[in-house]
N, C-alpha and C positions, 0 to 999 in steps of 0.2 A: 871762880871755881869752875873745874872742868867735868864732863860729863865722867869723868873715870871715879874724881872725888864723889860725886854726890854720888854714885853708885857702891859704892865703899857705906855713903851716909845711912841710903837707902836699904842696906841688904838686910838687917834684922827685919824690916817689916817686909818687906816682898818674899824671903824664906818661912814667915809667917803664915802672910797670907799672897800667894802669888797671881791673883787677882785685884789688890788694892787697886785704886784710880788715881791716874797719871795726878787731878786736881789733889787727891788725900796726900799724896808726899810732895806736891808741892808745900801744900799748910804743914805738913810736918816738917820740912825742911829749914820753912819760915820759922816756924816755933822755935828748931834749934838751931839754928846758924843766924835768925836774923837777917836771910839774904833771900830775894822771893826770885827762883829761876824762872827760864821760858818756859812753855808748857813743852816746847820741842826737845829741851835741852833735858830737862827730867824724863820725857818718854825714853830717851838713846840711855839717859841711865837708868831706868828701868831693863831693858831692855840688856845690856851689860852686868846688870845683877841679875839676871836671870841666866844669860848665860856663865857666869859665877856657878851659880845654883847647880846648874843641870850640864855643864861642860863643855855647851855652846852645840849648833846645831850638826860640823863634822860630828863629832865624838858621837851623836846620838845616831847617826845615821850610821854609823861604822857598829855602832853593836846590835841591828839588828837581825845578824844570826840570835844572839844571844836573846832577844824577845820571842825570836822562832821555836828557840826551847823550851823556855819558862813556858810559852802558850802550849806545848804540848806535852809538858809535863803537866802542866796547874791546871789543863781546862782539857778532859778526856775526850780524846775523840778527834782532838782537832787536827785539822789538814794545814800545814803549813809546807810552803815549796818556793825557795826564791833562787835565783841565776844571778851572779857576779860577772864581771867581764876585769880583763888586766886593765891593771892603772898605767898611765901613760902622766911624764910631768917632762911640762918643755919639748914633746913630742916625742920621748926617749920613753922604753919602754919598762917599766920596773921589777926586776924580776921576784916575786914571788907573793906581790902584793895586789889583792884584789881589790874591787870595789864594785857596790850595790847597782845592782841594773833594776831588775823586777822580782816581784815578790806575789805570790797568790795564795792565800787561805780560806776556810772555810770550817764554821762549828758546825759539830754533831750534829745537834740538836736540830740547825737546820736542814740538815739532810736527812734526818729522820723523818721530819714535820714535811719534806718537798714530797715524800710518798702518799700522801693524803690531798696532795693539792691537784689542781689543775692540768693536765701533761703540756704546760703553757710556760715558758723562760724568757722573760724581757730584759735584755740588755743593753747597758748605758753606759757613760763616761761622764767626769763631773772632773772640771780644774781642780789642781790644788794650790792655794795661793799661797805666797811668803817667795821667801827664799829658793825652794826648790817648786819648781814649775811641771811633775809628775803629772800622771793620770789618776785617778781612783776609777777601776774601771768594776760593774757589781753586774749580779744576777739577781734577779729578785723570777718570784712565780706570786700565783694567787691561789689562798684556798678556796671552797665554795663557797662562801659568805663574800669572797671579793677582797679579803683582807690580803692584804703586802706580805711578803716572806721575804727575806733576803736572804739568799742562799752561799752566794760565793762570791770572794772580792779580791781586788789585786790593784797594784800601784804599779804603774810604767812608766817608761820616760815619754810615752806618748802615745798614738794612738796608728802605729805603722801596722799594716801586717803580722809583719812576727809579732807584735804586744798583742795584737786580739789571739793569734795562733796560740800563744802563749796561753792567754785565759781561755778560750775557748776549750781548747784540747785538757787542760784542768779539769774544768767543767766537764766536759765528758767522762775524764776517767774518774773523778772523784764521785763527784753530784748524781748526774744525769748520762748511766752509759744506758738507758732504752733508748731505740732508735726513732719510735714517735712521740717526737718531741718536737712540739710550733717552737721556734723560734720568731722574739716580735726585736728588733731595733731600729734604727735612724738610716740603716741600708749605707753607710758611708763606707769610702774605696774600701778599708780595710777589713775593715768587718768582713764584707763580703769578699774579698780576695783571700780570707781566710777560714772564711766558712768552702770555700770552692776546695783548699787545700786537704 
């Protein structure tokens, strides 16, 4: 049996429950087929029922303009703002087809709640691992208790210049346009080649 078959086997219980453990469809597999797979060869088909499930990791990244709306229609308030660049396949250029570069959002409620905090903005970067190797890049501030805010976030393909210019300048117009505002980060090139900007 190939990983394609047992993901076929697998897909009622992982469209169930898309958390089961790699061990649980092994025993279930055993149950109904009699045959006990690797632990590796059931993960790739888990792993294949799920892209079944959900259309695989392209499709999800291609709709999200379409989560950019949902979030601003379903959740009042919200700031959503991403940049595409042309698709290129084979080095040839495609004409009229885009593709997801960066993306920056930010809820209400947090920028309501940032006028009560501290005139203090700490910013950070944090990998995102899998498949796609982006940035999640965030603001967070503190109120006067000391507690966390998260204010405003965005997903780059990295952490150049233009991606902090990109968040940064969001931040500004969205979040935080007073002009006394500490800024706290990690001082790395780009940040501050774009804080310079």
């Amino acid at each position: 049996m190939d990983s394609v078959m047992l993901a076929s086997l697998i897909l009622p219980t992982v469209k169930a429950n898309p958390r089961t453990s790699v061990p649980v469809l092994i025993a279930n597999i055993r149950n109904q087929m009699g045959y006990t797979p690797f632990y590796c060869k059931a993960w790739i088909a888990k792993q294949k029922a799920l892209e079944k499930i959900h259309s695989g990791w392209d499709a999800s990244y291609n709709e999200i303009w379409q989560w950019c709306q949902v979030l601003e229609r379903y959740v009042p308030g919200c700031i959503t703002d991403f940049q595409t660049e042309p698709a290129y396949y084979n080095d040839r250029f495609l004409r009229g087809c885009q593709v997801f570069k960066r993306i920056f959002w930010s809820f209400k409620q947090c920028r309501d709640a940032f006028a009560y905090c501290k005139p203090l903005v700490q910013i950070d970067r944090t990998f995102m691992y899998g498949r796609y190797t982006h940035r999640l890049l965030l603001a967070v501030a503190q109120d006067g208790s000391g507690r966390i805010l998260p204010i405003a976030f965005a997903i780059t393909p990295g952490e150049s210049a233009d991606d902090w210019d990109f968040f940064l300048s969001r931040l500004r117009m969205h979040v935080c346009p007073q002009l006394d505002i500490c800024v706290i980060s990690d001082r790395g090139t780009g940040i501050l080649t774009a804080i310079e900007r």
